[in-house]
NUMILO-232708 format. One record per residue: residue number from 0; residue in three letters; x, y, z of N, C-alpha, C in turn. Coordinates in Angstrom, 1 decimal, decimal comma, padded with zeros to 4 digits. Layout:
residues N
     i    aa      n_x      n_y      n_z     ca_x     ca_y     ca_z      c_x      c_y      c_z
   NUM   ALA        X        Y        Z        X        Y        Z        X        Y        Z
...
This chain:
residues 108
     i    aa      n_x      n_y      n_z     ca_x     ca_y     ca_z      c_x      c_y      c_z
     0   UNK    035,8   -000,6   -014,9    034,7   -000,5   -014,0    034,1   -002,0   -013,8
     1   UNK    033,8   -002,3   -012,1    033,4   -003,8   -012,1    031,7   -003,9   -012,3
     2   UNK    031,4   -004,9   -012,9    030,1   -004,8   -012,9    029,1   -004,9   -012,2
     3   UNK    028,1   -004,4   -012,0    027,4   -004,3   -011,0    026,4   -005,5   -010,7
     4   UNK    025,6   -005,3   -009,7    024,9   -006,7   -009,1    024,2   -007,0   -010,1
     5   UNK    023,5   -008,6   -010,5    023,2   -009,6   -011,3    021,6   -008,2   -011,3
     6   UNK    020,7   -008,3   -012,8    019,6   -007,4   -012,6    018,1   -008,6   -011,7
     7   UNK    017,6   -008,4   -011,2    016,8   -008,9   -009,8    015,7   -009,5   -011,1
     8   UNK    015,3   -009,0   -012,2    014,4   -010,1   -013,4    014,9   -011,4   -013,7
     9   UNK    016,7   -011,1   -013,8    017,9   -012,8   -013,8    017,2   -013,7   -012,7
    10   UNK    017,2   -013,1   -011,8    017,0   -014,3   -010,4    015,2   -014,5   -010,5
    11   UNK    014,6   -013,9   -011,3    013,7   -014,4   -011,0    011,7   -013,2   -010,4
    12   UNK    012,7   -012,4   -009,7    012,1   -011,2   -008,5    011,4   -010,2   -009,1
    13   UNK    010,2   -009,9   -008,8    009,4   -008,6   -010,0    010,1   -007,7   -009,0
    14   UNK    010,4   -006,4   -010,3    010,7   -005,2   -009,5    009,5   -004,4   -009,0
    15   UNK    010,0   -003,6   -008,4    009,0   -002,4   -008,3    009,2   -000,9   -007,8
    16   UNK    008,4   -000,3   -008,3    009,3    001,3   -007,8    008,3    001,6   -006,7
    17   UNK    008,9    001,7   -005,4    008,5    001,9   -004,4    009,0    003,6   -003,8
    18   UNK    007,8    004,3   -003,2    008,2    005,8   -003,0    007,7    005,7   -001,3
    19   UNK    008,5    005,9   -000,5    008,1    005,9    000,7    008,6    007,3    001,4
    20   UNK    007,6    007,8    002,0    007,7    009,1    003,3    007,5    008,4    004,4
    21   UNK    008,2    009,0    005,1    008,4    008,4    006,5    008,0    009,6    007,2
    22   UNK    007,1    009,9    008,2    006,8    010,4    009,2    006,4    010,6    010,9
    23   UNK    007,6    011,5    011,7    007,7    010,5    012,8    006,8    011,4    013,6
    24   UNK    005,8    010,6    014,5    004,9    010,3    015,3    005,8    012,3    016,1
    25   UNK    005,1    013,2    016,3    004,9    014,4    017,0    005,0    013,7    018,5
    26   UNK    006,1    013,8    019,1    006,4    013,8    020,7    007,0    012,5    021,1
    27   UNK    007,9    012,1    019,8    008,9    010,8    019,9    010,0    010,8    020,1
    28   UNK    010,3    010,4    021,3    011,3    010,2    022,1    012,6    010,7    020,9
    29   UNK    013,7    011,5    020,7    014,5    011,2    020,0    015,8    010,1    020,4
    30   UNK    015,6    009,8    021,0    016,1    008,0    021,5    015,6    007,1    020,2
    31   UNK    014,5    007,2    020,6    013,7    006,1    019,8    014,0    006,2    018,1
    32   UNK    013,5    007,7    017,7    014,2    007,9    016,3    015,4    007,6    016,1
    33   UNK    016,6    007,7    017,0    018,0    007,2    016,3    017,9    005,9    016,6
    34   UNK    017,3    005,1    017,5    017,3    003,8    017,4    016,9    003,0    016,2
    35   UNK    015,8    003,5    015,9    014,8    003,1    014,5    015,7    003,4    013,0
    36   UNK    016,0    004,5    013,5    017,1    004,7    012,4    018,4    003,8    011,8
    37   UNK    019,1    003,5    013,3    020,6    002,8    013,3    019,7    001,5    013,0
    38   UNK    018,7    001,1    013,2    017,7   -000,2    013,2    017,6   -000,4    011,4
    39   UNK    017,3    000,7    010,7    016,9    000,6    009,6    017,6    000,8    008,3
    40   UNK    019,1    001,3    008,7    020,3    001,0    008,3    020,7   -000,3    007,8
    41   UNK    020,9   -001,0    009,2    020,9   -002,2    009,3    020,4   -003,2    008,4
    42   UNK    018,9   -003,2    008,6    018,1   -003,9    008,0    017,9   -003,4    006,5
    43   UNK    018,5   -002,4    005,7    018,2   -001,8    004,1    019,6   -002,8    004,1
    44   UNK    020,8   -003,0    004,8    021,5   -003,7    004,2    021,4   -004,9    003,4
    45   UNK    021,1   -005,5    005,0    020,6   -006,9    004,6    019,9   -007,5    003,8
    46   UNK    018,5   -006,7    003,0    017,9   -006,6    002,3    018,0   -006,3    000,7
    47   UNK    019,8   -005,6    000,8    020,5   -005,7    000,1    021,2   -006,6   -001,1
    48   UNK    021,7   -007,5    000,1    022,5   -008,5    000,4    021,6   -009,5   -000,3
    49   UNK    020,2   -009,8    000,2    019,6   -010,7   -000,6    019,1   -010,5   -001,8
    50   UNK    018,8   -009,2   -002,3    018,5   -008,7   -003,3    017,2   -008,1   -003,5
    51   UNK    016,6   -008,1   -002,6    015,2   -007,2   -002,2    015,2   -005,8   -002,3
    52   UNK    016,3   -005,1   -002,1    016,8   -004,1   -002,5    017,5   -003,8   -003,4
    53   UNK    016,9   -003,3   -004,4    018,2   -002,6   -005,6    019,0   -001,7   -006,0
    54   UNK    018,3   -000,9   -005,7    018,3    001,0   -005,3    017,8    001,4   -005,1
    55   UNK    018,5    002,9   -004,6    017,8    004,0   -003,4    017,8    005,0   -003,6
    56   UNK    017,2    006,0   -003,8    017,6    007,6   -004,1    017,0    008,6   -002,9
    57   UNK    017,1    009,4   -002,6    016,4    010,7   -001,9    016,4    011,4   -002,8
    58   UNK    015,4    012,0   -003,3    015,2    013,5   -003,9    015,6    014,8   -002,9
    59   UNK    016,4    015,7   -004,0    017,2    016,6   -003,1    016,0    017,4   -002,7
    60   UNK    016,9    017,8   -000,9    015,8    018,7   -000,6    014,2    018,2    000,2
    61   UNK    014,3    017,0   -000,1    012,7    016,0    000,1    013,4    015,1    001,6
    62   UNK    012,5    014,6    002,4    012,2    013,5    003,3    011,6    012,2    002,7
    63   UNK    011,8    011,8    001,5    011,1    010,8    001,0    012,6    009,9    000,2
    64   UNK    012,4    008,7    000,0    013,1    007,8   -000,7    011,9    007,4   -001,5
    65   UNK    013,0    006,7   -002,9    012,4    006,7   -003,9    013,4    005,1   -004,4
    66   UNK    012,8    003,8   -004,7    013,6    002,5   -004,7    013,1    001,7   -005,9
    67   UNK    014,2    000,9   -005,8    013,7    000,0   -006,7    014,2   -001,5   -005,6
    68   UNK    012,9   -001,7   -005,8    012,7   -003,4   -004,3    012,2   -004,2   -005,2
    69   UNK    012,6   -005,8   -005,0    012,4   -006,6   -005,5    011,8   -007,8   -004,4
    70   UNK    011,0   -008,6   -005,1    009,7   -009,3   -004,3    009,6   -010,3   -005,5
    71   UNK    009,2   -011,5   -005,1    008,5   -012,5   -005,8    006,8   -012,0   -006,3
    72   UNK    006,6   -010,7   -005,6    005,1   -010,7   -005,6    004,4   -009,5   -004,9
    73   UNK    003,6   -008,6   -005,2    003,5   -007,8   -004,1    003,0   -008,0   -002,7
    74   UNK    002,7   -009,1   -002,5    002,4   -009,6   -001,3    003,6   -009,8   -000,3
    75   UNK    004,2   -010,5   -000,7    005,9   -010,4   -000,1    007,1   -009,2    000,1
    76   UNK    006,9   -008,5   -000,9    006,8   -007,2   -000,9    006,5   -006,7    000,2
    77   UNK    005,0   -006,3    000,5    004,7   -005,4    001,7    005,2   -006,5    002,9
    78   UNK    004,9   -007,6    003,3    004,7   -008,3    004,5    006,2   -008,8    004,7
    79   UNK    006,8   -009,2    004,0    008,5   -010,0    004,3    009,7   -008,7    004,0
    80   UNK    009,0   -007,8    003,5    010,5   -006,7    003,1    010,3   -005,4    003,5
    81   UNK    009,2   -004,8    002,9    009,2   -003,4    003,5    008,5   -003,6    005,1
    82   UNK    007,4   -004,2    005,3    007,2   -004,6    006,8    007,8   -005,1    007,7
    83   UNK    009,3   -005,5    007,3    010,3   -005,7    008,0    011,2   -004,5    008,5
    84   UNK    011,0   -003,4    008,0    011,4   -001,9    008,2    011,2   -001,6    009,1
    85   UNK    012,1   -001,3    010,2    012,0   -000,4    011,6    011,0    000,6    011,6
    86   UNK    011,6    001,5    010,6    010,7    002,8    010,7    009,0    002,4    009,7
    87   UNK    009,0    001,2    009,1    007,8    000,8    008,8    006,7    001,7    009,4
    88   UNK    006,7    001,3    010,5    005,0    001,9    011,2    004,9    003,7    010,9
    89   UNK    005,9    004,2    010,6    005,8    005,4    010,5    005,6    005,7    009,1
    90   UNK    005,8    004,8    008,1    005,9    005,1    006,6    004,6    004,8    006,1
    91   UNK    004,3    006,0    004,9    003,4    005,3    003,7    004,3    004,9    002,5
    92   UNK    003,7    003,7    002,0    004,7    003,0    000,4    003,3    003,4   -000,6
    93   UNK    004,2    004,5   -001,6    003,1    003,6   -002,9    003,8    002,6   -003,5
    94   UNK    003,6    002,0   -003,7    004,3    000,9   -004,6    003,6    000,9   -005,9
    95   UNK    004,5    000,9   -006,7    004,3    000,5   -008,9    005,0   -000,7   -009,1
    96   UNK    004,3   -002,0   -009,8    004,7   -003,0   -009,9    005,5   -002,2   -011,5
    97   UNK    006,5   -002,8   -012,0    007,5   -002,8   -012,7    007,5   -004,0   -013,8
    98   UNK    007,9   -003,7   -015,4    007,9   -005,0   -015,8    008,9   -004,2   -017,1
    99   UNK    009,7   -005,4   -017,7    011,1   -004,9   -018,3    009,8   -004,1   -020,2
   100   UNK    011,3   -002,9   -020,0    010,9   -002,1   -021,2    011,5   -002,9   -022,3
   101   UNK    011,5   -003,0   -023,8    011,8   -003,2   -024,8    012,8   -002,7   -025,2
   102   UNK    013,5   -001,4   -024,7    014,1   -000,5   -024,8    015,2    000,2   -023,8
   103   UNK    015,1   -001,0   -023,0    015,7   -000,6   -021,6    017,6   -001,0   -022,4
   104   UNK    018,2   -000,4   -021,8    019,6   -000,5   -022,0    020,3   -001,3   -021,2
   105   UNK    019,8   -001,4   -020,0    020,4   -002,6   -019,0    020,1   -003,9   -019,2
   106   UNK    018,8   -004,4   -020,1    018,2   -005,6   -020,3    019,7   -006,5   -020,9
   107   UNK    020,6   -005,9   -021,3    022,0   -006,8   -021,7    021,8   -008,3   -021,5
């Protein structure tokens, strides 16, 4: 098995567990929804790629994601990463700032 991406504490980036519902505006174009969608695809990649993104889950059955996003800070966080989300305007984030367990088994 190859090993997975560097952990986002190495580079420096607080984690955080971010839970976001997304809900779309009652009488929206569904144009617009697949656009925002293929829009936000897109943009989870990239965000990937830099490492702002670490993981992603959907709970089965639910409309909500559940992540683990990485930010220098929670300020950057909302304004340069998740505010950069298409479907942004439609979502609420709680955000939990994150900080390594003692006990964690990934800390390798």
């Amino acid at each position: 098995m190859a090993p997975g991406p560097p952990l986002p504490h190495r580079r420096g980036m607080k984690e955080f567990l971010v839970e976001i519902t997304t809900r779309i505006p009652e009488g929206t174009d569904p144009a617009e929804v697949e656009r925002r969608r293929a829009a936000e695809r897109d943009r989870a990649a990239e965000l990937a790629a830099t490492g702002h993104l670490y993981r992603l889950w959907r709970p089965v059955g639910e409309l909500r994601s559940i992540g683990i996003w990485c930010a220098d800070d929670e300020n950057e966080l909302q304004e340069k990463v998740l505010g950069t989300l298409p479907l942004h305007p439609w979502m609420t984030a709680r955000v939990t700032p994150l900080e390594p367990h003692p006990n964690d088994p990934g800390r390798a």
